[in-house]
C-alpha positions in Angstrom: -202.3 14.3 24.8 -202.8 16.5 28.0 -206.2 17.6 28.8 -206.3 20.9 30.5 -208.8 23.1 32.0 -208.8 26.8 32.1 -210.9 28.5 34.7 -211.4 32.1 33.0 -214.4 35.0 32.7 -215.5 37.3 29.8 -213.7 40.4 30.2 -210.2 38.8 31.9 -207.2 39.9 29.6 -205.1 37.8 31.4 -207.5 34.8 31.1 -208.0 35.7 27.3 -204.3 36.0 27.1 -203.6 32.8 28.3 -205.9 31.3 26.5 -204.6 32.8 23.2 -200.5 31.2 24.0 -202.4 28.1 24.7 -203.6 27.8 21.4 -200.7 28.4 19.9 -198.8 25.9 21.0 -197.1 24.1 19.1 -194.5 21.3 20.4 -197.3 20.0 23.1 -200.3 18.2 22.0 -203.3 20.1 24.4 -207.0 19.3 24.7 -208.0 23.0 25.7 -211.8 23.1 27.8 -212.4 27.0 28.8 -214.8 27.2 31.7 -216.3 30.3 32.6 -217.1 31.0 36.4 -219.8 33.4 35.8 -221.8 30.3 34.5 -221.7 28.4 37.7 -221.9 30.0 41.4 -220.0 27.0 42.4 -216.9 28.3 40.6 -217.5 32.1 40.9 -217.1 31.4 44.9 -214.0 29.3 44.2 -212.2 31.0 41.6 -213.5 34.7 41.6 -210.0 35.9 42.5 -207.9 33.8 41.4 -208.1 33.4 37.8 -207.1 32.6 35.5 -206.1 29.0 36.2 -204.6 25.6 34.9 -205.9 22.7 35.9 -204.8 18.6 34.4 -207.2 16.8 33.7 -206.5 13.1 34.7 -208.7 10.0 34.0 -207.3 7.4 35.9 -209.2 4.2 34.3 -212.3 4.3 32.4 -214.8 3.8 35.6 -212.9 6.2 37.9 -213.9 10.0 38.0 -211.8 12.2 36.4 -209.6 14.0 39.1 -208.6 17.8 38.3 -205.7 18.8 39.5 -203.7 22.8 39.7 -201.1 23.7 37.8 -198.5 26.5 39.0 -200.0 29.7 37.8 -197.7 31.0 34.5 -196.1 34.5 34.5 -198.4 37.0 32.1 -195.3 37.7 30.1 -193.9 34.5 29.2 -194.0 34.0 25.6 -195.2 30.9 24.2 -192.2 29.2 24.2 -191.7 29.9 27.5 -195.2 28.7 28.4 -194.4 25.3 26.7 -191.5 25.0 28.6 -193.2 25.6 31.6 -196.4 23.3 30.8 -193.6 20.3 30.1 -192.6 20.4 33.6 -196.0 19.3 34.9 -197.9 17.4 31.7 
């Protein structure tokens, strides 16, 4: 199972559409966690114009942090099967 990480805000269509093909997929097994940068400054500053975006979550061995690291942003339009074709390059 791939853990992923979605950097969105309330109001983003193209974060809510993302996040909508995301959980349809269907041939990938996802863990799906949705953070929103208007909760933390940290991530406004960071991600303010960028979202939204993909990140893999990795957990290397149990006493390790976790490292997150960015995926290629997907095209709006790609369907969901496109998006899971796109996801298996990098999961």
């Amino acid at each position: 199972m791939a853990n992923l990480i979605l950097y969105s805000k309330p109001g983003c269509h193209l974060c809510e559409g993302l996040q909508t093909k995301l959980e349809q997929l269907r041939s990938l097994e996802i863990d799906l966690e949705v953070r929103d940068i208007t909760k933390r400054d940290d991530w406004f500053q960071a991600f303010q114009y960028e979202i939204p975006l993909l990140y893999k979550l990795e957990q290397k061995d149990a006493t390790a942090a976790a490292i997150e690291t960015p995926l290629p942003r997907p095209a709006p339009r790609l369907s969901v099967e496109q998006l899971e074709r796109f996801l298996q390059k990098y999961l």
